[in-house]
C-alpha positions in Angstrom: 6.6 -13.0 -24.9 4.1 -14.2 -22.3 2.4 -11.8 -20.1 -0.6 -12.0 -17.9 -3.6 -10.0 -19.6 -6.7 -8.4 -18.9 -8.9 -8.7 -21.9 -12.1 -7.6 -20.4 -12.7 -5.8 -16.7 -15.0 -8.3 -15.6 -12.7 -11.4 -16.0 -9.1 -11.8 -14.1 -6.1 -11.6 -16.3 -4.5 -14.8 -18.1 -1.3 -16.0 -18.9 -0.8 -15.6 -22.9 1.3 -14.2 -25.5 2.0 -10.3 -25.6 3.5 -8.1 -28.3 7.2 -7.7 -26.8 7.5 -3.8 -25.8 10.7 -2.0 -26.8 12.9 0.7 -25.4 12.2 4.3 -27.3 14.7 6.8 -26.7 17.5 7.9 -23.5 14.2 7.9 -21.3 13.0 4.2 -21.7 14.9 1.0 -21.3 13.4 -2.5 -21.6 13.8 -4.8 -18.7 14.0 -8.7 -17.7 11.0 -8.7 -15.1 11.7 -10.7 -11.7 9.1 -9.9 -9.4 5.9 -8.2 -9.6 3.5 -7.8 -7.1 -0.3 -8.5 -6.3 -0.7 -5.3 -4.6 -5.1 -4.3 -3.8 -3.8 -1.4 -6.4 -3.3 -3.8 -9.3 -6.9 -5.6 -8.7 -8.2 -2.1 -9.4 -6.2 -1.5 -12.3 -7.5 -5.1 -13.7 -10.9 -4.3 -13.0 -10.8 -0.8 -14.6 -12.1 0.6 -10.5 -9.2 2.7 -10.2 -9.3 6.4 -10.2 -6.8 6.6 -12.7 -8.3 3.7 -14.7 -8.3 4.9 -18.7 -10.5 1.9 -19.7 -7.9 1.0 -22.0 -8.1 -2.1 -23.0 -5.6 -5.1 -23.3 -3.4 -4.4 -20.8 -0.7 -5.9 -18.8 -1.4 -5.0 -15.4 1.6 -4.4 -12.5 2.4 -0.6 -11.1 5.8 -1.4 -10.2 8.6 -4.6 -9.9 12.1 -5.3 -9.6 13.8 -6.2 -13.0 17.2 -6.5 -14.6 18.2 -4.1 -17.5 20.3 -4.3 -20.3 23.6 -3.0 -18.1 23.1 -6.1 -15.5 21.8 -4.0 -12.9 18.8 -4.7 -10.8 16.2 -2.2 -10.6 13.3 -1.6 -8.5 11.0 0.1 -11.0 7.5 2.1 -10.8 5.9 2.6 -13.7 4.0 5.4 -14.9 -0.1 4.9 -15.5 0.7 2.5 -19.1 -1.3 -0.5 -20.8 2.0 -2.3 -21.0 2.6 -3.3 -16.9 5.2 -5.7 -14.7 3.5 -8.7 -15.2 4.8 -9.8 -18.0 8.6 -11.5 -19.0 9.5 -8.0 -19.9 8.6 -4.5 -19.5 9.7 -1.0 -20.6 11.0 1.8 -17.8 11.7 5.2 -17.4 15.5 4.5 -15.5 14.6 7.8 -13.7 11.7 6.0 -11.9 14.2 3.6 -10.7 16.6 2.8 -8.4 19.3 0.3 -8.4 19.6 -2.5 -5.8 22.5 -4.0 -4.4 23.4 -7.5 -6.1 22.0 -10.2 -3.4 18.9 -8.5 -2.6 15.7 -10.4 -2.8 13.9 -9.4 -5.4 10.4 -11.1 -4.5 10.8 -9.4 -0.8 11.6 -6.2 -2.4 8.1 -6.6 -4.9 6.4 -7.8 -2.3 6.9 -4.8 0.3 7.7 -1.7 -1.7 4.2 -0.7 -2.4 2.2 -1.4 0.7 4.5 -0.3 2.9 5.2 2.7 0.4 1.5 4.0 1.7 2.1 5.0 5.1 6.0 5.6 4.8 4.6 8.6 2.1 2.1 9.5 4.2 3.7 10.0 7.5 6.9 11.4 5.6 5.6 13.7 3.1 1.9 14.3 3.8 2.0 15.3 7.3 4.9 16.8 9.7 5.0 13.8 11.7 6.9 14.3 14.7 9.2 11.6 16.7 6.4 10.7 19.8 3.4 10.9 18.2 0.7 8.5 18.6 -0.9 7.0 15.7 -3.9 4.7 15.1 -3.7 2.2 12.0 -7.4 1.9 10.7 -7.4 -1.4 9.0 -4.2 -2.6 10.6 -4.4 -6.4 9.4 -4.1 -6.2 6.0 -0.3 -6.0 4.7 0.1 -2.7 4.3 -1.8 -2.1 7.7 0.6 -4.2 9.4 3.3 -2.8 7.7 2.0 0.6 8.2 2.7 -0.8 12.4 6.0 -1.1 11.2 6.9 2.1 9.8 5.2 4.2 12.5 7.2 2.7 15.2 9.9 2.8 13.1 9.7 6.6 12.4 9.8 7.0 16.2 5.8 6.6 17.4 5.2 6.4 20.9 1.6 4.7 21.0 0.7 2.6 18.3 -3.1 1.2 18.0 -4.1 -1.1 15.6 -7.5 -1.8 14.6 -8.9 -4.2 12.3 -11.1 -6.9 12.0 -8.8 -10.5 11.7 -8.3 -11.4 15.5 -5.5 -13.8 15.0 -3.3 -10.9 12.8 -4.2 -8.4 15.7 -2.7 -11.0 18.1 0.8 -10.9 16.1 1.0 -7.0 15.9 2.6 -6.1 19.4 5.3 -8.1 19.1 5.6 -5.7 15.6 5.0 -2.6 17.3 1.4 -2.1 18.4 0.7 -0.5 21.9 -2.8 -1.7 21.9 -5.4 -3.3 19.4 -9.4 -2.8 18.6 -11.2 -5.5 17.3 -13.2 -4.1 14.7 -17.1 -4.9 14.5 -17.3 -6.5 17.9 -19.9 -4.8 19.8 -17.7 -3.1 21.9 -15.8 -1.5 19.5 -16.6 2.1 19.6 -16.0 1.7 23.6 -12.2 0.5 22.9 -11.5 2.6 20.4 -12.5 5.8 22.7 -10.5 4.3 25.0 -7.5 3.3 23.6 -7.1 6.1 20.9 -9.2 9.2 21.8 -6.1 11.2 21.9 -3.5 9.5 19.2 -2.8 12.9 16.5 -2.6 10.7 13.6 -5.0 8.1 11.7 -3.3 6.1 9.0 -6.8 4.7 7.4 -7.1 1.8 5.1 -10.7 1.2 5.4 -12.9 4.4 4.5 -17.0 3.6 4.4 -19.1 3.1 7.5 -15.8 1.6 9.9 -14.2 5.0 9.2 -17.4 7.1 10.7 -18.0 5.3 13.2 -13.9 5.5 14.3 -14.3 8.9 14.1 -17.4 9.9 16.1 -16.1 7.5 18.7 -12.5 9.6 18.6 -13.4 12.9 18.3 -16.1 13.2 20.9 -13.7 11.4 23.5 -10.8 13.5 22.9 -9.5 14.6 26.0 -8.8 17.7 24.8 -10.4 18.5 21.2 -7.9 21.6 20.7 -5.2 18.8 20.0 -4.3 18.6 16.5 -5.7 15.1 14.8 -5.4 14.2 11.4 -7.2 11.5 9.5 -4.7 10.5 6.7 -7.1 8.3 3.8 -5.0 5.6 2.3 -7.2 3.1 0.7 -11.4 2.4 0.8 -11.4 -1.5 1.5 -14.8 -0.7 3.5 -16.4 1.7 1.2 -15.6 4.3 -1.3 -17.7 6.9 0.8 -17.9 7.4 3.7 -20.3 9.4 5.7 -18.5 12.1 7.9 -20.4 13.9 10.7 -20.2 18.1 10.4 -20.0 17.8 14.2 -16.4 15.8 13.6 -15.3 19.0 11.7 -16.8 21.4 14.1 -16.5 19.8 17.7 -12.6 19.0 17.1 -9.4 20.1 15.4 -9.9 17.7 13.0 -7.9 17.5 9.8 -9.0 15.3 6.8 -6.1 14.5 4.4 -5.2 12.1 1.8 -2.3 10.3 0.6 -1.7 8.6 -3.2 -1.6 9.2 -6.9 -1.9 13.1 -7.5 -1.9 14.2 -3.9 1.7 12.9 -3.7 3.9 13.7 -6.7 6.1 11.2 -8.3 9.4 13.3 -7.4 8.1 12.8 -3.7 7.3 9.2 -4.2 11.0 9.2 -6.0 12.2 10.8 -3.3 11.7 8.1 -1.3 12.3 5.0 -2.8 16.3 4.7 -1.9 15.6 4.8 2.0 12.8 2.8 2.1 14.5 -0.1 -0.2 17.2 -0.2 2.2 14.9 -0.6 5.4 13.3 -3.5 3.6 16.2 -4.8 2.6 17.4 -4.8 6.1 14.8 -6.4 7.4 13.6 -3.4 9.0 9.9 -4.0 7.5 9.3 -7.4 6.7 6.3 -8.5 4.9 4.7 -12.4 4.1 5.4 -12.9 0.6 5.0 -15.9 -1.6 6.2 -16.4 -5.1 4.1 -17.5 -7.7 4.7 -18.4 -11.0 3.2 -16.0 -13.8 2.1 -18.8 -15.6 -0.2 -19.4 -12.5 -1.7 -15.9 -12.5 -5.3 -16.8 -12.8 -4.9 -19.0 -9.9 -3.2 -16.2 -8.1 -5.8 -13.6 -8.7 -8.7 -16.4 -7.1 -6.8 -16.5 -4.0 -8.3 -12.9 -2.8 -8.4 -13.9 1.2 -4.8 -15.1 1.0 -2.8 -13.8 3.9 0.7 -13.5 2.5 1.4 -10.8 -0.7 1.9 -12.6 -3.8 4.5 -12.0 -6.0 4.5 -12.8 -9.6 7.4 -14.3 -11.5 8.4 -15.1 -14.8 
């Protein structure tokens, strides 16, 4: 079968052949693979920068995808950490990582979606008591799953919403998505708005990590109206930096909170848990997301296209 494969961590994947995997046991079933998508989380995977990178080596990158198995039915899948990923013609899945999707749904809009916006909906659903007039502050709002992550807060009944990141012309598009107010992100006045605007919010969805995510937070905790109020800074992703250099002030001055949300913090019956709900909202339009369908053959030009501002979506 063709797939697209990494044979070395410094090069991006290519479309080739691939042993054909095959079902073993009740607990796998092979699949016809329709959509899988170019999330940030399969770069890592390709590059062998993941935290739950093995270093093994070929392997078919792709986390998670919409297929059809052997019974007709279309699946969203996610698969468990494996050399043998969604990109690829077929795929093997554990059915119980799955969920079925009504006939007619879109199965690019589905691959496109489920994962980014899968980051905050776990987050604010499983790794926090998030409460119905909350107010929230999306660190790294323009990337997909930041503007998604817009989405889901107002969806899950936010009251302020504001959204900071660095593309001007994305952070003009996000009110009309849910977003209260936005922060330009290293303008000169940024510290300035972002005490302004979201000193008090009690949650941080944060996409960026590194030096942006320090300075956020000095500029947050020491305007906080009243630094008894509960904040907590939620890490989702480390776009900016995979450190980041946190103040002992922050943790003193303020009831600050640091928590974060992803593989091992969340556990796959919790990410299970949520798949069903959150399939329908995308499926109802509830969460859109800018995807674009590209043929697998055309990974490699894909994979080049790393300032592209739609989510690209692999199919065979």
């Amino acid at each position: 079968m063709k797939a697209a494969v990494v044979s070395s961590f410094d090069s991006a994947p290519r479309y080739q052949d691939f042993p054909s995997p095959a079902a073993a046991g009740e607990d796998e079933m092979l699949v016809d693979v329709l959509a899988a998508g170019l999330h940030p989380r399969i770069r890592s995977q390709a590059d062998g920068s993941h935290y739950t990178s093995t270093g093994e080596l070929p392997l078919v990158p792709g986390v998670d995808g919409v297929g059809r198995g052997p019974d007709g039915r279309l699946r969203y899948f996610v698969l468990p950490d494996t050399a043998m990923g969604a990109m690829a013609e077929q795929t093997v899945i554990d059915p119980r990582r799955s969920i079925v999707l009504p006939e007619g749904t879109d199965p690019v809009a589905v691959a496109a979606a489920m994962n980014p916006a899968m980051s905050s909906w776990v987050a604010l659903r499983q790794r926090v008591s998030f409460q119905a007039g909350q107010d929230v502050l999306v660190l790294g709002a323009t990337g997909n799953a930041g503007q998604m992550a817009v989405q889901i807060a107002k969806h899950l009944g936010a009251d302020q919403i504001v959204a900071a990141g660095r593309d001007p012309g994305r952070l003009a598009a996000l009110p009309a998505l849910g977003a209260t107010a936005t922060v330009t992100l290293g303008a000169s006045d940024t510290a300035n708005r972002l005490a302004k605007a979201a000193a008090d919010v009690d949650v941080v969805l944060d996409y960026l990590w590194g030096p942006p995510t320090t300075d956020a937070m000095v500029a947050i905790v020491t305007n906080r109206a009243d630094r008894s109020q509960p904040l907590t800074w939620i890490e989702i992703g480390s776009v900016a930096g995979r450190t980041a250099e946190i103040p002992s002030a922050a943790l003193r001055a303020a009831r600050l909170q640091l928590v974060g949300s992803g593989q091992g913090s969340v556990s796959t019956r919790e990410y299970l848990a949520e798949l069903d709900i959150l399939a329908q909202e995308i499926t109802a339009g509830t969460i859109s997301v800018d995807a674009r369908a590209v043929p697998l053959a055309q990974v490699e030009e894909a994979w080049a296209a790393t300032g592209a501002k739609h989510r690209s979506v692999l199919v065979p």
